[in-house]
DOLOLO-641557 format. One record per atom (N, C-alpha, C): residue in one letter; z, x, y; atom name. Coordinates in steps of 0.001 Angstrom, whole numbers, plus 500000, padded with zeros to 6 digits. Atoms other than C-alpha are relative to their C-alpha. Example, Ala and Ser with C-alpha at 12.3 -4.5 7.8 and 13.67 -1.06 7.14 Angstrom:
 aa      w      u      v at
  a 500000 500890 498810  N
  a 507800 512300 495500 CA
  a 500000 500900 501200  C
  s 499940 499180 498810  N
  s 507140 513670 498940 CA
  s 500730 499230 501090  C
This chain:
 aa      w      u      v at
  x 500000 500847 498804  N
  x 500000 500000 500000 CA
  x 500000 500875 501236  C
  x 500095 499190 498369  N
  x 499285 501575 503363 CA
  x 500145 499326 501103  C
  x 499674 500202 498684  N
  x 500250 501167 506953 CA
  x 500079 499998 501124  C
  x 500762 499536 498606  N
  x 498637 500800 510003 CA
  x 500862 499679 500954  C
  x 499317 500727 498940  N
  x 500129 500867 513418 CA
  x 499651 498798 501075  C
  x 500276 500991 499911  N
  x 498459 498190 513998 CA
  x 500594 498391 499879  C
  x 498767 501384 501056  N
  x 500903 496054 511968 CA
  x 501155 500254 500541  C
  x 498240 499732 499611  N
  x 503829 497424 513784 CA
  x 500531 498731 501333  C
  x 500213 501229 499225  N
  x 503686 494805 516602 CA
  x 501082 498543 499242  C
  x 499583 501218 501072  N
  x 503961 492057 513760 CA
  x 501219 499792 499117  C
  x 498890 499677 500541  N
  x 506368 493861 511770 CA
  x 501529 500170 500678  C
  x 498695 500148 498964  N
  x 508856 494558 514398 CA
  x 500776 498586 500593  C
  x 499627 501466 499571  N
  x 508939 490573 515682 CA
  x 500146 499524 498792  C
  x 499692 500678 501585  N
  x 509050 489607 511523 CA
  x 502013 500671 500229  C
  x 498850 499172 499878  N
  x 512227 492477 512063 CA
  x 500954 498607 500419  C
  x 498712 500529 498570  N
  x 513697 490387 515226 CA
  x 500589 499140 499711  C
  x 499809 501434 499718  N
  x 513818 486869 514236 CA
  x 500793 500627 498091  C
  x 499116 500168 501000  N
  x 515573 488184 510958 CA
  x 500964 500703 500216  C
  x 499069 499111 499507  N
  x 517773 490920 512126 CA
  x 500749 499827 501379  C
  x 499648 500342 498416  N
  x 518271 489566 516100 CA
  x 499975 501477 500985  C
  x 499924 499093 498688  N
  x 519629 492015 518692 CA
  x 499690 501875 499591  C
  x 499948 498666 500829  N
  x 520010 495154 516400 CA
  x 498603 500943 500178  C
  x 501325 499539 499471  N
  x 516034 495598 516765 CA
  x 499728 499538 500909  C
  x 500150 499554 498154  N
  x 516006 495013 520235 CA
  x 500505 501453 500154  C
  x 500055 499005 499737  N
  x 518200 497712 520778 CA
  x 498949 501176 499524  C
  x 500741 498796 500508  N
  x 516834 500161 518386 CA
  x 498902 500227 500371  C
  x 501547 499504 499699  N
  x 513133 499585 519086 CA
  x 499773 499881 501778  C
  x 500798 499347 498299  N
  x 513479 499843 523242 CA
  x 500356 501212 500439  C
  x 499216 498342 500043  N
  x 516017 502978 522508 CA
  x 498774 500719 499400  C
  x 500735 498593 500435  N
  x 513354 504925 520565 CA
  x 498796 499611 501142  C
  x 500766 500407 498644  N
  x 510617 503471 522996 CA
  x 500464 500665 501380  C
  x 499785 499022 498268  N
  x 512749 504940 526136 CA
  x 499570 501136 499720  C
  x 499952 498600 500175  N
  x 512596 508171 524496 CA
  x 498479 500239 499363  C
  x 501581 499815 499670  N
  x 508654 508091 524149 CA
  x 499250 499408 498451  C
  x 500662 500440 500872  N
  x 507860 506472 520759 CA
  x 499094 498974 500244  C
  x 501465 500765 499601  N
  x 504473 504579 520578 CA
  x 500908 497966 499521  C
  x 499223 500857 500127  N
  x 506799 501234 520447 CA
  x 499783 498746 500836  C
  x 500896 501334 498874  N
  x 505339 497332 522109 CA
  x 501707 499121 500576  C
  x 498936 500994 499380  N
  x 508466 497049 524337 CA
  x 500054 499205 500447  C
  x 500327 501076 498836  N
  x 507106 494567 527166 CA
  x 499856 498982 498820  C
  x 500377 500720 500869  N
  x 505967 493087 523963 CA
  x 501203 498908 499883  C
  x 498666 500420 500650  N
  x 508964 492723 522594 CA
  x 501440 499102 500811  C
  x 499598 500563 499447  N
  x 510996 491678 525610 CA
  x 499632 498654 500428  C
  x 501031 501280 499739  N
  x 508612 488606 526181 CA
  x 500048 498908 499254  C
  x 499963 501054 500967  N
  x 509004 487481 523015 CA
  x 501768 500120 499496  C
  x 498628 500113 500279  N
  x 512965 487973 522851 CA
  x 500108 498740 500799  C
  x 499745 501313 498887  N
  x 512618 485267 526178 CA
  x 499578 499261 499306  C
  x 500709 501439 501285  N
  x 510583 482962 523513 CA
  x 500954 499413 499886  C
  x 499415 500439 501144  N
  x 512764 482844 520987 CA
  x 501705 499549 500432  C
  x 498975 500632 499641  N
  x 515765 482610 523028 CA
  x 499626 498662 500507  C
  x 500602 501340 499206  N
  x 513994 479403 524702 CA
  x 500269 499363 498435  C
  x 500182 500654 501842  N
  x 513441 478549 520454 CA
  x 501410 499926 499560  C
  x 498923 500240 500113  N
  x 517178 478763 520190 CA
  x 500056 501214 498396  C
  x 499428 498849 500713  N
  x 516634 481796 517639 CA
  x 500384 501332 500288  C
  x 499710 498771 498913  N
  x 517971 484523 520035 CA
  x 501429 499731 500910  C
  x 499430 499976 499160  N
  x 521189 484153 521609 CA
  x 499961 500818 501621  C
  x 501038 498944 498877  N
  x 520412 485131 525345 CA
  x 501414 500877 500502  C
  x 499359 499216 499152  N
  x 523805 486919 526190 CA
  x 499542 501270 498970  C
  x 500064 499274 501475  N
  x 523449 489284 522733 CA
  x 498524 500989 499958  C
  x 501273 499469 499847  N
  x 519678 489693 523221 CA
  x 499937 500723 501141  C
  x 499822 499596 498445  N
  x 520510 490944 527104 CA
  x 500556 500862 499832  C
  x 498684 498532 499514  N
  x 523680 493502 526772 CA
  x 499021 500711 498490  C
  x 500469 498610 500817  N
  x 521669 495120 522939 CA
  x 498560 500390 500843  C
  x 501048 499574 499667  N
  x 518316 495236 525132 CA
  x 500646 501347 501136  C
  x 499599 499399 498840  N
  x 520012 496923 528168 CA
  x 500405 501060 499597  C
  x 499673 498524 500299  N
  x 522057 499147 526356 CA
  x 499148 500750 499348  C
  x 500501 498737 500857  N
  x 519412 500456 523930 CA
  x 498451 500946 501061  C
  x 501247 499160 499099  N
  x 516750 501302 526766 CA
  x 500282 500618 500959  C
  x 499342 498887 499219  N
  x 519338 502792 528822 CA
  x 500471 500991 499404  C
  x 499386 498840 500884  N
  x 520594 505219 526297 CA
  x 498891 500536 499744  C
  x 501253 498884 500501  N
  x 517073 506324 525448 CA
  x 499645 500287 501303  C
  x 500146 499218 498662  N
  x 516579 506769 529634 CA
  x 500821 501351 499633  C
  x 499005 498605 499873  N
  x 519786 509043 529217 CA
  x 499492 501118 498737  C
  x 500671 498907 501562  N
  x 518363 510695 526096 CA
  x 498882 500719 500570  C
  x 500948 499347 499789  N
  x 514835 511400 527268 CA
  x 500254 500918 501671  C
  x 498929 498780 498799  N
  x 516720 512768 530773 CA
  x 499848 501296 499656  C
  x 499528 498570 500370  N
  x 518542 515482 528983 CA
  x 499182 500436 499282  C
  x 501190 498719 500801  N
  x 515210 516384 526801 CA
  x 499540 501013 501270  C
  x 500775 499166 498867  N
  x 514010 517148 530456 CA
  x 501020 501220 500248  C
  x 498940 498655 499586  N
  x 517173 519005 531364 CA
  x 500385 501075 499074  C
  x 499725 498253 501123  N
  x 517309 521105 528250 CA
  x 498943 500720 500047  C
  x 501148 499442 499883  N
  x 513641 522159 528770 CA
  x 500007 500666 501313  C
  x 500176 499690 498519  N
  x 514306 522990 532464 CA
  x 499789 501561 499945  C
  x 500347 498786 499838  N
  x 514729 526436 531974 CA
  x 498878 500932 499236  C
  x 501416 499959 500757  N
  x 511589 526882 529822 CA
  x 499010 499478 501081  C
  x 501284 500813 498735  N
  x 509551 524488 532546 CA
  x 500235 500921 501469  C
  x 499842 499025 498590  N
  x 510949 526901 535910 CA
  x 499479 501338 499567  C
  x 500448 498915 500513  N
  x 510330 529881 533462 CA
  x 498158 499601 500625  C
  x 501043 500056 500018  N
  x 506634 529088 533990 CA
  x 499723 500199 501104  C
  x 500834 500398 498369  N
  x 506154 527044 537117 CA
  x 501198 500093 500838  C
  x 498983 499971 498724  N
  x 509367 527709 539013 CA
  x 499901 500593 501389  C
  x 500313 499806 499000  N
  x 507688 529949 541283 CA
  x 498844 499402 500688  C
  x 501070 500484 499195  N
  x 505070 527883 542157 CA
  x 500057 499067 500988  C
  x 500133 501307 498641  N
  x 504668 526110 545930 CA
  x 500068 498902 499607  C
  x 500100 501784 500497  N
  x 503796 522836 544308 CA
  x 500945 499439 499322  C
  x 498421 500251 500276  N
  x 506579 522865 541825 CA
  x 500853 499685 500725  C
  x 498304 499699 499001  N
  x 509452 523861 544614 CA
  x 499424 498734 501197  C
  x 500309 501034 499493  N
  x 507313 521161 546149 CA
  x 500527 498297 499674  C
  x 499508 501345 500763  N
  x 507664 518264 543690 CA
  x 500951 499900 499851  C
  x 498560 500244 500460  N
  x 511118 518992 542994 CA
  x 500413 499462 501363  C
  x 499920 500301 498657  N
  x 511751 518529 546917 CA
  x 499920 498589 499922  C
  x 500512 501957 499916  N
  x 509762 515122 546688 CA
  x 500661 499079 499618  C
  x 499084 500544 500903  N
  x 511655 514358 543785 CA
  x 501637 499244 500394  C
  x 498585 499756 499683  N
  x 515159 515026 544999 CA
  x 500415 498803 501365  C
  x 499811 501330 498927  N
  x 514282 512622 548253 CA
  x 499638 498370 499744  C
  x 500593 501273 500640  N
  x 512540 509932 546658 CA
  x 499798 499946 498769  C
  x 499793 500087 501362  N
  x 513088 510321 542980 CA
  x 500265 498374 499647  C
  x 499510 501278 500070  N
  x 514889 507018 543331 CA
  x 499027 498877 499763  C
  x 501069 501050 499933  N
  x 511765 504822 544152 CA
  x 499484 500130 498658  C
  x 501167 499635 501108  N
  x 509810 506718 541187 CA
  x 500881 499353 498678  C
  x 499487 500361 501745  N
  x 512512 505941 538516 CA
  x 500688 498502 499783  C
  x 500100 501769 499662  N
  x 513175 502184 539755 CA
  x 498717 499064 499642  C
  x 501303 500310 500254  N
  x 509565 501344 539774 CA
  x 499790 500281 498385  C
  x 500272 499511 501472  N
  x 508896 503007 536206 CA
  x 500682 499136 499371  C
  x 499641 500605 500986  N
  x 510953 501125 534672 CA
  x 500073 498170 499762  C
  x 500651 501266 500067  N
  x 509374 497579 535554 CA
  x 499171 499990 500454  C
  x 501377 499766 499275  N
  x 506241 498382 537428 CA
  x 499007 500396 499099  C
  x 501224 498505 500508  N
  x 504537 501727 536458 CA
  x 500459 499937 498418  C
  x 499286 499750 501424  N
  x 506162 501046 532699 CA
  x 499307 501069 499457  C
  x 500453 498947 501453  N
  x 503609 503325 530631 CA
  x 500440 501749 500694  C
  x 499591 498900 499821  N
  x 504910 506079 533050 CA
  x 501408 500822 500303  C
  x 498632 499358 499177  N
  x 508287 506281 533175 CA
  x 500934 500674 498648  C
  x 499332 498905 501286  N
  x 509610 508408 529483 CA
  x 499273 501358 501103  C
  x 500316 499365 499508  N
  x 507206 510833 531687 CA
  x 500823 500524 501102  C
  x 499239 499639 498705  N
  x 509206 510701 535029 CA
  x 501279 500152 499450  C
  x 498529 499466 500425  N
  x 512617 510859 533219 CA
  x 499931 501585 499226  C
  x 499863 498305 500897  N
  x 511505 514141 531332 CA
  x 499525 500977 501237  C
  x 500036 499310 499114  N
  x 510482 515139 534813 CA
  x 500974 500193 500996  C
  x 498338 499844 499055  N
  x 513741 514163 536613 CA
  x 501096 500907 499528  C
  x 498461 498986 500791  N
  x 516224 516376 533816 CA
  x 499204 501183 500357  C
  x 500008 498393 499813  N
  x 513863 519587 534340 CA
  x 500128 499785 501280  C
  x 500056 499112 498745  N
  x 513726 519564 537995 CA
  x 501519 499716 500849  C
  x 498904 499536 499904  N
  x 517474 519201 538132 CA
  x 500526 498648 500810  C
  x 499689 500949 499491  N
  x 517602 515895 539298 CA
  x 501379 499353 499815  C
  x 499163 499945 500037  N
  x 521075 514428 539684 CA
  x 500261 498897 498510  C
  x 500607 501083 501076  N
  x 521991 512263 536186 CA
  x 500683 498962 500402  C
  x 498804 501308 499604  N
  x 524766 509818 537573 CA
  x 498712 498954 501173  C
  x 501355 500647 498851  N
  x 521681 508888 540793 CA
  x 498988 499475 499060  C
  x 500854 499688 500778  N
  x 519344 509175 537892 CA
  x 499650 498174 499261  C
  x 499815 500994 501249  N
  x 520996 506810 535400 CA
  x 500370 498195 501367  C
  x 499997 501691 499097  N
  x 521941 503977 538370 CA
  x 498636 499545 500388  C
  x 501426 500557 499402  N
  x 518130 503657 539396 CA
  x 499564 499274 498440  C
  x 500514 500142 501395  N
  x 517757 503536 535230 CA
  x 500619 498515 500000  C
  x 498874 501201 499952  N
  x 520424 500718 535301 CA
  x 499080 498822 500569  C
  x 500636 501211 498845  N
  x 519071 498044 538217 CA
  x 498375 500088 499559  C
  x 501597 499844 500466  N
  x 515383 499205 537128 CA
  x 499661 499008 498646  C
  x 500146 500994 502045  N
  x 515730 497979 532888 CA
  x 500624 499019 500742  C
  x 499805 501253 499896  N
  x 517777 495183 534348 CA
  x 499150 499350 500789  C
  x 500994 500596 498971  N
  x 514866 494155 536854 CA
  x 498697 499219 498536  C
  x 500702 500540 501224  N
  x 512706 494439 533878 CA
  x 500310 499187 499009  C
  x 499741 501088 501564  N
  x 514406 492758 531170 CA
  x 500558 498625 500492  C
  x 500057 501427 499335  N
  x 515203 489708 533491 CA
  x 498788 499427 500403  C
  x 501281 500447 499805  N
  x 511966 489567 534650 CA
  x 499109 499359 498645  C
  x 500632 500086 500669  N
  x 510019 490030 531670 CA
  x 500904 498877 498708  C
  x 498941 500704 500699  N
  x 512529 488028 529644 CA
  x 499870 498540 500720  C
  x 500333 501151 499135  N
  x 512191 485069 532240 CA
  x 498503 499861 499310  C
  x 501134 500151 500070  N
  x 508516 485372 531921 CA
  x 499906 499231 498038  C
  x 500062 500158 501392  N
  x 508858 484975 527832 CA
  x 500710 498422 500262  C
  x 499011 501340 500188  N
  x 511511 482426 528428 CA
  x 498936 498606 500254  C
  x 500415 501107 499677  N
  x 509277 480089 530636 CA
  x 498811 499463 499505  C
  x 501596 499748 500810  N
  x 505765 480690 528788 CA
  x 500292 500061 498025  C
  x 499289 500447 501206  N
  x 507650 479948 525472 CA
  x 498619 500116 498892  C
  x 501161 500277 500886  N
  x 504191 479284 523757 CA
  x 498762 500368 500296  C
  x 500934 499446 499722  N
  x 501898 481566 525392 CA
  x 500309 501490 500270  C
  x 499567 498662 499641  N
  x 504159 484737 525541 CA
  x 499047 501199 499649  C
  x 501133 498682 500750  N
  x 500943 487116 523393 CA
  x 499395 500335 500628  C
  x 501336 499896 499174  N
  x 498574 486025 526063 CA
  x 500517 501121 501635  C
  x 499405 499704 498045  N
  x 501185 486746 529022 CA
  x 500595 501286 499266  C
  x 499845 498757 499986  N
  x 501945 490150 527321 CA
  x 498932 501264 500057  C
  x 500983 499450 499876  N
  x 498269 491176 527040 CA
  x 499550 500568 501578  C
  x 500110 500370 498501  N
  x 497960 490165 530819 CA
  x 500993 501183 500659  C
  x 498958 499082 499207  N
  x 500957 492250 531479 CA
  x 499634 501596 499776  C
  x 500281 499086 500716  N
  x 499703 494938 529439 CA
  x 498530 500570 501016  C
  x 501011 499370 499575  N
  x 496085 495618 531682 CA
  x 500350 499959 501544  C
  x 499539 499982 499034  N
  x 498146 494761 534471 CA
  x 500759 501032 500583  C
  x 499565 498998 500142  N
  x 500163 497525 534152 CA
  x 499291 501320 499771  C
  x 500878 499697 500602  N
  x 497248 499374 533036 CA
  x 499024 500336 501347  C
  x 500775 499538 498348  N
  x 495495 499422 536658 CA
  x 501414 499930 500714  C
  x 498764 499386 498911  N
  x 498741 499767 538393 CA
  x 500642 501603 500457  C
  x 500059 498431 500102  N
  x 499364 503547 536977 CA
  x 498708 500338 500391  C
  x 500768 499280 498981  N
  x 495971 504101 537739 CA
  x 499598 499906 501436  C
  x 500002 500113 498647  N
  x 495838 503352 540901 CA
  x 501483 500912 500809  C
  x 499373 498948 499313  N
  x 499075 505221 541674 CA
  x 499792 501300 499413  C
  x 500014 498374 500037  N
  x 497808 508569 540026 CA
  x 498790 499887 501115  C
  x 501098 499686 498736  N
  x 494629 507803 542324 CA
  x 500528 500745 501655  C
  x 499286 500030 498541  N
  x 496914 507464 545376 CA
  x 501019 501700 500012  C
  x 499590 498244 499806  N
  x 499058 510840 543946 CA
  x 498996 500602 500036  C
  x 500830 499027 499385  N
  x 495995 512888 543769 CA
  x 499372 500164 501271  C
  x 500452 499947 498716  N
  x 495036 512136 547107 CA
  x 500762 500380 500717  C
  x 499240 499820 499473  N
  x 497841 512755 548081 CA
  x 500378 501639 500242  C
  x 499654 498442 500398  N
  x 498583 516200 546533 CA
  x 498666 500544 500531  C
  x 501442 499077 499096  N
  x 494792 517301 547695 CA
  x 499856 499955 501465  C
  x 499404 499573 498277  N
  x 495692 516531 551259 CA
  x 500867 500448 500607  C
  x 498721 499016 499550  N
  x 498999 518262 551293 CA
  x 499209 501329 499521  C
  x 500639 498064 500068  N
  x 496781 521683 549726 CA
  x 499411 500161 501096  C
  x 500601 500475 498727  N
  x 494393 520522 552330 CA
  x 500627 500929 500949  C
  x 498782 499661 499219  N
  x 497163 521066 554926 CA
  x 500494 500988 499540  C
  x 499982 498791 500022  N
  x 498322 524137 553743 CA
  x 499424 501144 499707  C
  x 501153 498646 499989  N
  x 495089 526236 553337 CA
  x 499776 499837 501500  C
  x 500258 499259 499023  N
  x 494500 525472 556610 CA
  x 501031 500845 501260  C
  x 499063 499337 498747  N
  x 498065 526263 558335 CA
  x 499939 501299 499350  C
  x 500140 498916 500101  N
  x 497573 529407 556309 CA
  x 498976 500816 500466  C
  x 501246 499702 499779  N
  x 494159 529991 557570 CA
  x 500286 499991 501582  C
  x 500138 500328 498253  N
  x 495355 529181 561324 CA
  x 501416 501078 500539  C
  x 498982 498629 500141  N
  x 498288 531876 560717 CA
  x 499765 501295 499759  C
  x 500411 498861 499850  N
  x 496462 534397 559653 CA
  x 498740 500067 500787  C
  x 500998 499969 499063  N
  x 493867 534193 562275 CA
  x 500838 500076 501484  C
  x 498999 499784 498442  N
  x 496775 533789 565058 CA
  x 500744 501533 499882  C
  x 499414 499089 500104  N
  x 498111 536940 563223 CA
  x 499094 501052 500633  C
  x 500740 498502 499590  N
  x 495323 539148 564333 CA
  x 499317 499633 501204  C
């Protein structure tokens, strides 16, 4: 018998409605921490089934919360144990001592957003917040109000769409899907007009130098 991940989707919601909260947690905990895992999925259709009266909604709420905040704090400290391996490289580089800067002032927005917005990018931004030394207590409260934005939201959304939650996760799914690209569009433009800006104040410095 063989096993496509194809079937994991199916298999995981066969899981839910026999096991309840237990695979919530577990499958948005390994999901924080970057496994190929259909969380939005899965939150959408926890709002169902609590609507179906097979989901208690306080039970389904505190194992979702805690297991996708413990895999934030998990995939964190992968970043922060790698840090000195990731500065080994790029620590001297402008752009680095750049991003960490960016980071350190507006980290907050990036790891709020990620975790109901930008979803497919935020295991990425938490393994980028532990190397560049980002604080974890600031870290983990944006993680906090962020999964709870999401799992009320998307949990509402399941709740009220009771019998169309597949369609309204697909929807959420390409929706999300042009949202990251459109903000890496908006970062590379961004980052090529800050080089921009400093080839030419270097170019207008060494020309004032001589």
């Amino acid at each position: 018998m063989t096993f496509s991940l194809a079937e994991l989707p199916d298999l995981i919601l066969s899981w839910l409605i026999i096991y309840g909260p237990l695979v919530i947690l577990a499958t948005l905990f390994f999901g924080a921490i970057g496994a190929p895992l259909p969380g939005t999925l899965l939150v959408l259709a926890a709002g169902a089934f609590v609507r179906q009266e097979v989901l208690e909604l306080e039970a389904a709420l505190l194992s979702a919360w805690l297991g996708v905040c413990l895999g934030d704090a998990i995939s964190f400290g992968l970043g922060r144990y790698s840090r000195s391996y990731i500065t080994r490289w790029y620590g001297a580089s402008p752009l680095w001592a750049q991003a960490e800067a960016q980071l350190m002032q507006r980290g907050g927005i990036a790891v709020y957003l990620t975790r109901w917005l930008l979803t497919p990018i935020a295991v990425p931004v938490n393994l980028v917040a532990g190397s560049t030394g980002y604080p974890f207590a600031r870290f983990m409260w944006f993680s906090l109000t962020g999964e709870l934005t999401w799992l009320l939201l998307y949990g509402a959304l399941g709740y009220a769409f009771s019998s169309q939650w597949e369609a309204i996760s697909e929807l959420v799914g390409n929706v999300s899907g042009l949202l990251v690209g459109l903000a890496a569009l908006a970062i590379g433009a961004y980052i090529l007009y800050r080089s921009r800006q400093s080839r030419q104040a270097l170019v207008e410095e060494t020309s004032n130098g001589f």
